[in-house]
N, C-alpha and C positions, 0 to 999 in steps of 0.2 A: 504494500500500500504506500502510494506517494502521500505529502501532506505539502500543500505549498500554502506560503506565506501571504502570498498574490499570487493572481492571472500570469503569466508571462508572456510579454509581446513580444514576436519578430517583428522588427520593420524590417522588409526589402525592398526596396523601391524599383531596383532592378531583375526583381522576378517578370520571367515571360511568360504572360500566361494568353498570347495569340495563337492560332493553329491548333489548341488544343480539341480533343474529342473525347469524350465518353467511352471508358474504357474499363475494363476488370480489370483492378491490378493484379489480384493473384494468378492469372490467366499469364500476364507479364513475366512477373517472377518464378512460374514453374517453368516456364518458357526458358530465361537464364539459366535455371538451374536446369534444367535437360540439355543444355549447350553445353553446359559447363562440365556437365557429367560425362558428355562425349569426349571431350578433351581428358580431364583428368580423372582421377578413380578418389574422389572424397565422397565420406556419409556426411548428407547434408538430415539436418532434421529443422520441420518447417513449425513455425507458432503462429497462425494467423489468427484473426478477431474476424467472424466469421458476418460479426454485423454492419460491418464497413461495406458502402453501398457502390455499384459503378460510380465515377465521378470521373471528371473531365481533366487530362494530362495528356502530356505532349506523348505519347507514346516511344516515337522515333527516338527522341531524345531520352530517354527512362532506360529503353532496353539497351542502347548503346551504352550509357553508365553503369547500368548491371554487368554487363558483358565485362567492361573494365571491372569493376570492383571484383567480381568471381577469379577474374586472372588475379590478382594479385594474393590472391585466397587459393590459388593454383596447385602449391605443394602443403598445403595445409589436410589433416586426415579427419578433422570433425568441422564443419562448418554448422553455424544456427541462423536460419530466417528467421527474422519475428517481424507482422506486419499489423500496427497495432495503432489505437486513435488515442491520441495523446490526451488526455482531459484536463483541463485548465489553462491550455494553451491557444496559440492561436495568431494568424498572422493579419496584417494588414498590408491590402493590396488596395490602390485607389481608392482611401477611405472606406472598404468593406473589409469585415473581418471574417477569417474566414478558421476553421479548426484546420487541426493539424493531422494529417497522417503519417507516423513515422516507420521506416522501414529500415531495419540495422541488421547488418552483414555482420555476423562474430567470428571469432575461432577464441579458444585457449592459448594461442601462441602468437607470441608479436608479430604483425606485420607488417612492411615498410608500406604507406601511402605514397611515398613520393613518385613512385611512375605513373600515377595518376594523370592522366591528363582530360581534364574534365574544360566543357564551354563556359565561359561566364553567363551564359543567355540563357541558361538553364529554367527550367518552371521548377527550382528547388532546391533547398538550402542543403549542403552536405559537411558531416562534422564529422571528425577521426580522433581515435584517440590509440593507445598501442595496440588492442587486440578488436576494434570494431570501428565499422563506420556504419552512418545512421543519415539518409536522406530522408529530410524532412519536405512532406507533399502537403499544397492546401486540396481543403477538401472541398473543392467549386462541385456546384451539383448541375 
């Protein structure tokens, strides 16, 4: 159980949220991870929130970032999806606020981000730390 003190605001001002469509993300993310299983032989185990509704994201752009983060997760032997709606969170884009969807890539073992090479134009925030990374999606409906 989380407990926060206050709401926490993302601003991004430079979120793109043009060209987007209505899309399943877990449809997305079993998609990476079946790519990714082709290439390398990791046990991926998945945690999804099963109440998170289609919602509108760039697709192209999503799976092309999964596709990176899973390489980088390449020689790692347990990997964890969790794709889960942040609560008391929430972003603002054009003066509308919107929840968060977060989805974090783990392992048990460090891993370098740095050959990441991710757009600035992104429809979404991404944070790392030594053993996950976690893109944060608004939840436009």
């Amino acid at each position: 159980m989380k407990l926060y003190k206050s709401a926490m605001v993302k601003k991004e001002s430079k979120l793109n949220i043009k060209n987007i469509n209505t899309t399943n993300i877990f449809t997305l993310v079993d998609l990476a991870i079946s790519t990714s299983k082709i290439k390398n032989n990791i046990n991926f185990t998945k945690n999804y929130d099963p109440s998170i509704p289609e919602f509108k994201l760039d697709a192209s752009s999503f799976i092309k970032t999964l596709n990176q983060v899973f390489d980088v997760f390449k020689d790692k032997e347990n990997v964890t999806c969790s794709i889960l709606l942040k609560i008391g969170e929430y972003i603002k884009i054009d003066e509308k606020k919107y929840s968060l969807i977060s989805v974090e890539i783990s392992s048990n073992e460090k891993s370098d981000f740095s050959s990441l090479n991710i757009k600035e134009t992104n429809s979404f925030i991404i944070t790392t730390d030594e053993t996950r990374i976690t893109l944060d999606l608004p939840l436009i409906l």
